[in-house]
N, C-alpha and C positions, 0 to 999 in steps of 0.2 A: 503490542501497543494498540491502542484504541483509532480509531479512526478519529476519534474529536480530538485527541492528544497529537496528534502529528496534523491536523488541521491548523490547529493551536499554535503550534510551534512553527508552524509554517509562516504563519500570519502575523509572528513575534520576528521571525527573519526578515519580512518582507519590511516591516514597520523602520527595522535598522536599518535596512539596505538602503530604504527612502531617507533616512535622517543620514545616512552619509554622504548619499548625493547630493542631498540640498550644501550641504559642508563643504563637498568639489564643488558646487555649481554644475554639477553633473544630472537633473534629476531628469532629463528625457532618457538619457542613456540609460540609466538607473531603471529608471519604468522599462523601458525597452527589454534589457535585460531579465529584469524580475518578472515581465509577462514570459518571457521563453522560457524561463526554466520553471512555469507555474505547468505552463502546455506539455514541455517535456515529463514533470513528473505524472501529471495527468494522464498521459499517452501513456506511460510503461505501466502507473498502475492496471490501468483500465485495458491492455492488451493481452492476448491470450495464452495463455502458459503452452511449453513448448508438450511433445508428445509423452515425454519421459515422464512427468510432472503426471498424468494419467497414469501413469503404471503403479507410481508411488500412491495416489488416491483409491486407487482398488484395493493397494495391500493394507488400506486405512479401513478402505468400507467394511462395516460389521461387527466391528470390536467396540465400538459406544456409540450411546443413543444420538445422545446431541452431535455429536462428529457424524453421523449419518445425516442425519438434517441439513447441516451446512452443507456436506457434499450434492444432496438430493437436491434444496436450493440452485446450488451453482451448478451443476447439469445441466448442457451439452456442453456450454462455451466457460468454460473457467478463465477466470481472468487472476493477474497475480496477484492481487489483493486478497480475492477470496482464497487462494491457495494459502497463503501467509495464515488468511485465520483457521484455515481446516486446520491445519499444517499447529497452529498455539492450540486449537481446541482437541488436538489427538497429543502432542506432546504434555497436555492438562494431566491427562489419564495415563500417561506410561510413566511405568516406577522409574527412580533417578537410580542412574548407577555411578 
């Protein structure tokens, strides 16, 4: 999935979450709520993949062009997002079993 497709649907959530709390009479809580879990998704994508998550990107480096790039990009500090797309752009290129 795309980054603008799960922004998208993020912002389609968010829009419901508020048209339900207006319906409780709920919409501070409602905003309250929907800022935390905006920060929380935030925080995990944008945090850094653990050690193991390295070991799997080496046995990626060198087998295609474009999956090299990504990796070279996100080198030193991989974060899980960019892993997720190394991670679609090396699974692009390996045959289906």
């Amino acid at each position: 999935m795309s980054l603008t497709l799960l922004l998208a649907i993020g912002i389609v959530i968010t829009i419901i979450f508020h048209f339900i709390g207006v319906y409780a009479g709920a919409k501070k809580i409602v905003w309250i709520a929907i800022v935390l879990i905006w920060a929380a998704v935030i925080s995990v994508a944008t945090s850094e993949v653990k050690p193991k998550a390295y070991d799997e990107i080496k046995q990626m480096q060198g087998k295609y062009s474009d999956t090299d790039k990504l990796i070279k990009e996100a080198i030193p500090n991989v974060s899980v997002y960019e892993m997720i797309v190394i991670k679609n752009s090396f699974l692009k290129h390996e045959p289906k079993e």
